[in-house]
N, CA, C and O atoms as CSV, one atom per row, in Angstrom:
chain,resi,resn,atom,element,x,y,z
A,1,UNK,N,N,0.817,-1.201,0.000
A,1,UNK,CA,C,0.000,0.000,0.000
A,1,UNK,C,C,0.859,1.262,0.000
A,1,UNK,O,O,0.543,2.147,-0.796
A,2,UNK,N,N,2.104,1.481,0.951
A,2,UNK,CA,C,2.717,2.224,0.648
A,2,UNK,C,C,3.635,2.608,0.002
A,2,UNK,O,O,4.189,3.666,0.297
A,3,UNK,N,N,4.140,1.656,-1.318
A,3,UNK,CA,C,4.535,2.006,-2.600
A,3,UNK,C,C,3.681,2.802,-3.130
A,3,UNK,O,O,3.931,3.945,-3.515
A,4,UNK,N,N,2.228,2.036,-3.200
A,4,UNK,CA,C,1.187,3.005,-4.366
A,4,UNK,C,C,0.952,4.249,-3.988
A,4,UNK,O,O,0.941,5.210,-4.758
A,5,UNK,N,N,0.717,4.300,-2.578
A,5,UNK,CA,C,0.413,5.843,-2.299
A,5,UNK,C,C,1.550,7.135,-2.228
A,5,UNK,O,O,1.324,8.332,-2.406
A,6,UNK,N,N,3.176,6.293,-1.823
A,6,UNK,CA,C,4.050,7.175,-2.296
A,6,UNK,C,C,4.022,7.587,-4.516
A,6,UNK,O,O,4.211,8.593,-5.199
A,7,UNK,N,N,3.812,6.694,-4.693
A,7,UNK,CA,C,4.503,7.000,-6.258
A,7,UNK,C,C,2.767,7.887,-6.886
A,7,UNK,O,O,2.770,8.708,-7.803
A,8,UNK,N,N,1.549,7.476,-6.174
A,8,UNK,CA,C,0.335,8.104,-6.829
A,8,UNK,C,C,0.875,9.989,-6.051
A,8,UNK,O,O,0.789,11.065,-6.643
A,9,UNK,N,N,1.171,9.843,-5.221
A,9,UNK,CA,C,1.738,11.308,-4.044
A,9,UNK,C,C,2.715,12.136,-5.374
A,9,UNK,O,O,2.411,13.164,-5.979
A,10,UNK,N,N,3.387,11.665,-5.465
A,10,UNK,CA,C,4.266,12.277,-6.489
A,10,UNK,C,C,4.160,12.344,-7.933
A,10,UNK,O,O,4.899,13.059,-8.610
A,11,UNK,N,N,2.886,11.312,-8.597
A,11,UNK,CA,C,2.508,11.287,-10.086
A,11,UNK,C,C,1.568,12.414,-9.795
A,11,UNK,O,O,1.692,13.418,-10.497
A,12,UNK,N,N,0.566,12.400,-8.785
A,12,UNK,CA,C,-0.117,14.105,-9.093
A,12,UNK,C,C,0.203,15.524,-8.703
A,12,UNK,O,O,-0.454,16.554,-8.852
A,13,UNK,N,N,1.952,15.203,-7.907
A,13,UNK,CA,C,2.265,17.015,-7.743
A,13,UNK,C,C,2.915,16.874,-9.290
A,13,UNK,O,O,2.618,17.832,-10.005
A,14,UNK,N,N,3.403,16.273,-9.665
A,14,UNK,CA,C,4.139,16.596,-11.176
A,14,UNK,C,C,2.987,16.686,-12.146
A,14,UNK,O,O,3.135,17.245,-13.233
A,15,UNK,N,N,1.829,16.141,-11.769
A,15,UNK,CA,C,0.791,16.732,-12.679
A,15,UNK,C,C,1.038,17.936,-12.502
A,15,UNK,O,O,1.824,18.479,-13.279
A,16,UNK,N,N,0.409,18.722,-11.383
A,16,UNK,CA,C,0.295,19.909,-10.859
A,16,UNK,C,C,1.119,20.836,-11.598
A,16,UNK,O,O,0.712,21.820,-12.216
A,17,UNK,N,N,2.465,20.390,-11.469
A,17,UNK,CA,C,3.599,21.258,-12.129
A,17,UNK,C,C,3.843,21.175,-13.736
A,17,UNK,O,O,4.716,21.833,-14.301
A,18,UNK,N,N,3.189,20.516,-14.222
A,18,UNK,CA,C,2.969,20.598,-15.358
A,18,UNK,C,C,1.677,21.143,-15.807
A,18,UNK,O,O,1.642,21.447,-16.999
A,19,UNK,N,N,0.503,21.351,-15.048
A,19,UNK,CA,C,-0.226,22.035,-15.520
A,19,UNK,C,C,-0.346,23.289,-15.319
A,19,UNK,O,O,-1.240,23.914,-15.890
A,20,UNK,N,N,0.585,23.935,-14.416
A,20,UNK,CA,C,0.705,25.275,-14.008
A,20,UNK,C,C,1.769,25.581,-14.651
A,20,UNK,O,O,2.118,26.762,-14.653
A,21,UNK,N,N,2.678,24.417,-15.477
A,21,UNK,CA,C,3.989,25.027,-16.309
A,21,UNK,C,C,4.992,25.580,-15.851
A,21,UNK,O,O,5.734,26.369,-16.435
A,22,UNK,N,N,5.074,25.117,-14.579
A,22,UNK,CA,C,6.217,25.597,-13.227
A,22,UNK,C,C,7.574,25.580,-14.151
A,22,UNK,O,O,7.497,24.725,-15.034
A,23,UNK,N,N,8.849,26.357,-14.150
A,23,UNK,CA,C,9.988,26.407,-14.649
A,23,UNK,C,C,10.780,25.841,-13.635
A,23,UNK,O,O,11.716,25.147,-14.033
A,24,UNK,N,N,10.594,26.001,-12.102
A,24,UNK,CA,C,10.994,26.022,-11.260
A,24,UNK,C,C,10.362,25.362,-9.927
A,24,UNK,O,O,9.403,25.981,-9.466
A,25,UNK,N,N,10.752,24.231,-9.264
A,25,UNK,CA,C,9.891,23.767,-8.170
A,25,UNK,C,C,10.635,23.594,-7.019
A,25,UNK,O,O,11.819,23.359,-7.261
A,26,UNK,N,N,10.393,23.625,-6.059
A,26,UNK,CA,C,11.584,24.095,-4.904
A,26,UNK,C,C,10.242,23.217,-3.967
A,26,UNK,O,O,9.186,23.658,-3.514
A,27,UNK,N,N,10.910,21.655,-3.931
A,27,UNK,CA,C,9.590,21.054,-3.005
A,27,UNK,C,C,10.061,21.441,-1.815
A,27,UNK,O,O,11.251,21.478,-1.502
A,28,UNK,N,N,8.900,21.805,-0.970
A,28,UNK,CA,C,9.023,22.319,1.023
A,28,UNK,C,C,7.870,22.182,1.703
A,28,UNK,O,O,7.666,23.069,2.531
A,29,UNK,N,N,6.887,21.168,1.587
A,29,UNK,CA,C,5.978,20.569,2.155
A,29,UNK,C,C,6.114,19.191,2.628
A,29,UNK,O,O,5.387,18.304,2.182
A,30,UNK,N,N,7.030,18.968,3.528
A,30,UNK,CA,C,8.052,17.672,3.871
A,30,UNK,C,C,8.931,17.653,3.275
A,30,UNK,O,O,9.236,18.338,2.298
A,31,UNK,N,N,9.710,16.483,4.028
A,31,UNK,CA,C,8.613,15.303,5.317
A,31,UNK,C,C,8.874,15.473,6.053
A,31,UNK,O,O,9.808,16.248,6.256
A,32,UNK,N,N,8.012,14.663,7.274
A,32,UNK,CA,C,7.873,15.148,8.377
A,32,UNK,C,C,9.413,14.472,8.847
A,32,UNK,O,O,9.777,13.355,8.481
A,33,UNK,N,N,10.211,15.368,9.714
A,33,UNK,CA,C,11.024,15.048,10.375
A,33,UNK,C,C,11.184,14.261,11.813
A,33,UNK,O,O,10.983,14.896,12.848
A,34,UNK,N,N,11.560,12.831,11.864
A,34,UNK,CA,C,11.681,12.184,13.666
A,34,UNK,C,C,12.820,12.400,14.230
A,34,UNK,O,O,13.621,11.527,13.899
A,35,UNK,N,N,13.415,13.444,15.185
A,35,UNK,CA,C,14.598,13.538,15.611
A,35,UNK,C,C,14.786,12.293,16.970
A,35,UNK,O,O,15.877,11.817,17.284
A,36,UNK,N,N,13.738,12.010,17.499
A,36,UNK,CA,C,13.450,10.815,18.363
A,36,UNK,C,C,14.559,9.816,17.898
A,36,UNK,O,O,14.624,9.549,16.698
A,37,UNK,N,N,15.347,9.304,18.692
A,37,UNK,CA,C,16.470,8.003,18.347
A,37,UNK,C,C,15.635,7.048,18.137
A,37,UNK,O,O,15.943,6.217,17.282
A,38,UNK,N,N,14.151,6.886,18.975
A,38,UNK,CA,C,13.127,5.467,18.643
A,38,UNK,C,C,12.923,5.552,17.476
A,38,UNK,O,O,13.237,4.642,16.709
A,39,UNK,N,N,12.029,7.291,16.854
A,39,UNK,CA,C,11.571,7.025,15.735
A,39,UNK,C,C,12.496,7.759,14.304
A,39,UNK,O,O,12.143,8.456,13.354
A,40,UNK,N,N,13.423,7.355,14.616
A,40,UNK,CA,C,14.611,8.248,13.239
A,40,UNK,C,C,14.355,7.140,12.631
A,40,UNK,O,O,14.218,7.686,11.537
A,41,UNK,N,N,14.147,5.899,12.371
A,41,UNK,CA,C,13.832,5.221,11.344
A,41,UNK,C,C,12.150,5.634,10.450
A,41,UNK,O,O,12.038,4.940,9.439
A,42,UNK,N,N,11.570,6.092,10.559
A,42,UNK,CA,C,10.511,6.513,9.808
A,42,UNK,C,C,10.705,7.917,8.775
A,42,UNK,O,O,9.967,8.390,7.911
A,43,UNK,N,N,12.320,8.411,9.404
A,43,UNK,CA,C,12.440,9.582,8.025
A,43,UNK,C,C,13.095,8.425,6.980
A,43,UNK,O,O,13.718,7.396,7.241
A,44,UNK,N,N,12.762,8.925,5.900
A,44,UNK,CA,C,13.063,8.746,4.646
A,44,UNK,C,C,14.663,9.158,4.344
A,44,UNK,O,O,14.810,9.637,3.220
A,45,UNK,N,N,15.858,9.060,5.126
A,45,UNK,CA,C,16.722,9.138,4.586
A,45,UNK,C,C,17.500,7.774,4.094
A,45,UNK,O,O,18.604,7.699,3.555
A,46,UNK,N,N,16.749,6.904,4.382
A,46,UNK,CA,C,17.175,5.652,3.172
A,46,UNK,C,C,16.553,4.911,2.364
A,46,UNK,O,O,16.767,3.763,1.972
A,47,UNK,N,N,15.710,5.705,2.127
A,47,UNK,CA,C,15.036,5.274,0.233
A,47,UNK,C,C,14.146,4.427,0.329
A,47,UNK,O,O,13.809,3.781,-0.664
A,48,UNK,N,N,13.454,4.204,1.779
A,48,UNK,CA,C,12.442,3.412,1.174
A,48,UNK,C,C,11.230,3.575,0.363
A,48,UNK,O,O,10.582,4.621,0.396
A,49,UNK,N,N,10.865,2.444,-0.454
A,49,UNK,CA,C,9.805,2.990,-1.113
A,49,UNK,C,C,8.812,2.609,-0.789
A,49,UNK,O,O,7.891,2.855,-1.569
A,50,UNK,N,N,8.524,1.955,0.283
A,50,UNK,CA,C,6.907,2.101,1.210
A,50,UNK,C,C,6.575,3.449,2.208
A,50,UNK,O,O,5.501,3.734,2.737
A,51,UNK,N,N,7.845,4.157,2.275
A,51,UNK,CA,C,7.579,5.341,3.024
A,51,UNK,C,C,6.806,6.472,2.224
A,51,UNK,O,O,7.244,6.867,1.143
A,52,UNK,N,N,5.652,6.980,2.781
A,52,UNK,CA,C,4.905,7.913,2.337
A,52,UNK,C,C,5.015,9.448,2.017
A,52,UNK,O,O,4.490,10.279,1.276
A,53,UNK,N,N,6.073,9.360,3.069
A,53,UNK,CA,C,6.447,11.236,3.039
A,53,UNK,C,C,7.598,11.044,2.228
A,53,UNK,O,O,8.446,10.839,3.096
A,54,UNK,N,N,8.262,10.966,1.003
A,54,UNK,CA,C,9.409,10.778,0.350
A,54,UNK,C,C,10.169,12.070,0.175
A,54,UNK,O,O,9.659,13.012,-0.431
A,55,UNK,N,N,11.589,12.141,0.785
A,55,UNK,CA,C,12.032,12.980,0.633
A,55,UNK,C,C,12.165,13.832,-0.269
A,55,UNK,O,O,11.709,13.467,-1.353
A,56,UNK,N,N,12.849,15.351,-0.228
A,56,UNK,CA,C,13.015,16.070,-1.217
A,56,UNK,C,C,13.837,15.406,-2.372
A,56,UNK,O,O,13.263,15.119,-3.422
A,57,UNK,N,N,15.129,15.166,-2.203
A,57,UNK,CA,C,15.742,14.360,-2.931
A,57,UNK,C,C,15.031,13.575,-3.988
A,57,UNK,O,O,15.029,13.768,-5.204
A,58,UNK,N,N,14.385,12.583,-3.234
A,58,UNK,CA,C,13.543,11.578,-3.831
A,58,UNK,C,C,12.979,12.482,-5.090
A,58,UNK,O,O,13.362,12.582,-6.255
A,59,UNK,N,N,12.090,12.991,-4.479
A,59,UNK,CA,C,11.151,13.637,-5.206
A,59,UNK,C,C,11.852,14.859,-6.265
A,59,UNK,O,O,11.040,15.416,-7.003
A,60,UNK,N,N,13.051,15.221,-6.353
A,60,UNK,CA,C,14.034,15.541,-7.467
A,60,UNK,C,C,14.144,14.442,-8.533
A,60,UNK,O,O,13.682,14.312,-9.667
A,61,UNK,N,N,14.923,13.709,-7.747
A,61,UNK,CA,C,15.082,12.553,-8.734
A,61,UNK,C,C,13.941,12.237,-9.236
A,61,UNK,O,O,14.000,12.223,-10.466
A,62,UNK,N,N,12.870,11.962,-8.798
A,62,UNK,CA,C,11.387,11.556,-9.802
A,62,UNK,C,C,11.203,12.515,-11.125
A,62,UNK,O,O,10.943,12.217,-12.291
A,63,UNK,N,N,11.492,14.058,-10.353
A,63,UNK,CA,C,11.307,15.189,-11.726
A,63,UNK,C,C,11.995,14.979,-12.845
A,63,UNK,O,O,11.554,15.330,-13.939
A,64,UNK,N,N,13.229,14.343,-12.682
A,64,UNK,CA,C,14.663,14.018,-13.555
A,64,UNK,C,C,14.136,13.132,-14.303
A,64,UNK,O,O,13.995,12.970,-15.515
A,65,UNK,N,N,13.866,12.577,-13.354
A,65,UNK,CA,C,13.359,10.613,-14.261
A,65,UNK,C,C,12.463,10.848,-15.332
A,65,UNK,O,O,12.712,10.365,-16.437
A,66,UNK,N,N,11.123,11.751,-15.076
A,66,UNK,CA,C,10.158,12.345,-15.990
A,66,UNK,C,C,10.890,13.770,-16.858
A,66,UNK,O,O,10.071,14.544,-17.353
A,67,UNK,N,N,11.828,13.981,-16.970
A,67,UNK,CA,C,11.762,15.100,-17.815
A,67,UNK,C,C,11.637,16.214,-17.355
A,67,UNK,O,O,11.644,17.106,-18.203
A,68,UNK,N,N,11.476,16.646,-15.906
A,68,UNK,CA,C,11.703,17.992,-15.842
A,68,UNK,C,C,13.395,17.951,-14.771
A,68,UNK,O,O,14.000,17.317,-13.906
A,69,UNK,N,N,13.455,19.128,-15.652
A,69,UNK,CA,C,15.134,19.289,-14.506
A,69,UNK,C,C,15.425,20.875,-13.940
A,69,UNK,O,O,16.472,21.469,-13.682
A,70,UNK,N,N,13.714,21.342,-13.858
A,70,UNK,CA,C,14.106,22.735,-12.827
A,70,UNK,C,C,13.794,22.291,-11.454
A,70,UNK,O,O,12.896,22.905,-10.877
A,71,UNK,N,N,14.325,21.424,-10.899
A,71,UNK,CA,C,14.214,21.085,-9.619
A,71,UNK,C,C,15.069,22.013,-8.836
A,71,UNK,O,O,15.968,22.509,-9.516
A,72,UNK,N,N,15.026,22.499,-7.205
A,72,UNK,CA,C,16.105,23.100,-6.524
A,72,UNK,C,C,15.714,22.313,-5.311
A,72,UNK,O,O,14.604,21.810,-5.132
A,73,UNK,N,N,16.845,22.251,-4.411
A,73,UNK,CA,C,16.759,21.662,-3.338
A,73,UNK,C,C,17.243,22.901,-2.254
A,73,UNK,O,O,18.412,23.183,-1.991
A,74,UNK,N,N,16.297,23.411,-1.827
A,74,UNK,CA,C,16.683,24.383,-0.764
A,74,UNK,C,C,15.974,23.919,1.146
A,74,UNK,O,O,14.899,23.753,1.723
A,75,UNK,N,N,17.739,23.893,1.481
A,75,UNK,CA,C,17.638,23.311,3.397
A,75,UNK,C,C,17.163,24.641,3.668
A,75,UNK,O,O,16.807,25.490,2.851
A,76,UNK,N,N,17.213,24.726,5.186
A,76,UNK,CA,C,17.596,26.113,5.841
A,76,UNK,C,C,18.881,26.418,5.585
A,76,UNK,O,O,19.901,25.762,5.372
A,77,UNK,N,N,18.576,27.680,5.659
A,77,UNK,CA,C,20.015,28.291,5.455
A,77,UNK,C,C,20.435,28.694,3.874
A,77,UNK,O,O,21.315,29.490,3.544
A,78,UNK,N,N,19.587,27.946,3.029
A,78,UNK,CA,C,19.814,28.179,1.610
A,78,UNK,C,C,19.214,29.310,1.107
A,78,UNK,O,O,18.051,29.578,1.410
A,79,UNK,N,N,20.199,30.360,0.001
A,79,UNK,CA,C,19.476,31.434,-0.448
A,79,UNK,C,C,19.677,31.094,-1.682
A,79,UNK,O,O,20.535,30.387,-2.210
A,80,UNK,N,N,18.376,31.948,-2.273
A,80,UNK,CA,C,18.380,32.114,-4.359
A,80,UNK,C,C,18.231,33.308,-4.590
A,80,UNK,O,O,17.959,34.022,-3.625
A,81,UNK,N,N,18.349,33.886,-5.846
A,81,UNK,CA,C,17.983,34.919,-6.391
A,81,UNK,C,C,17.378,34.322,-7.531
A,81,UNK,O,O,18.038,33.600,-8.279
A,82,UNK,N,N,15.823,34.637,-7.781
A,82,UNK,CA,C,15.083,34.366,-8.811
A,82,UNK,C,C,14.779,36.117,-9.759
A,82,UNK,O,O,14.518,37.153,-9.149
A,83,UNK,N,N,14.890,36.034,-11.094
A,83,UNK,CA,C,14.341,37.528,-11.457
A,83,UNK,C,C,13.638,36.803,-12.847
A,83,UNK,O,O,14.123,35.886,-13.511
A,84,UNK,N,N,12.376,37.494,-13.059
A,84,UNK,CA,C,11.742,37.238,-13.979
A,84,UNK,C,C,12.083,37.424,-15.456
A,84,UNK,O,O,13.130,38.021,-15.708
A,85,UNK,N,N,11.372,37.010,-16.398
A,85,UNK,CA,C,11.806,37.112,-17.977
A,85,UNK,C,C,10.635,37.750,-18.732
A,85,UNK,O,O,10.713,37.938,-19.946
């Protein structure tokens, strides 16, 4: 179950971004972070693919895989300068 609902999670924000024609997607709606030593196994920093909240990363690499490559990965602490065309 949680293969399908990670990969259906991410086949309809890339809808999204393709129907709004995004140049640029800077995912920052997760995941949820467990700093808990019990529960640090439920972040997604090792790829599983039954995990539901799939990291940013992840979810780069999916954009790549499909054809888009304005992905950015911004932590805290990260700055951009965007100017329009």
């Amino acid at each position: 179950f949680g293969i399908q609902k990670r990969q259906r999670q991410m086949d309809r924000c890339r809808q999204y971004i393709a129907q709004v024609g995004a140049t640029w997607v800077i995912p920052s709606a997760g995941p949820p972070c467990f700093l808990d030593a019990e529960l640090r196994d439920l972040n997604d920093d090792h790829g599983d693919p039954a995990n539901i909240f799939p990291d940013q990363v992840v979810f780069l690499d999916q954009m790549r895989t499909h054809g888009h490559d304005g992905g950015l990965l911004m932590i805290p602490g990260s700055t951009a300068e965007f100017t329009g065309s």
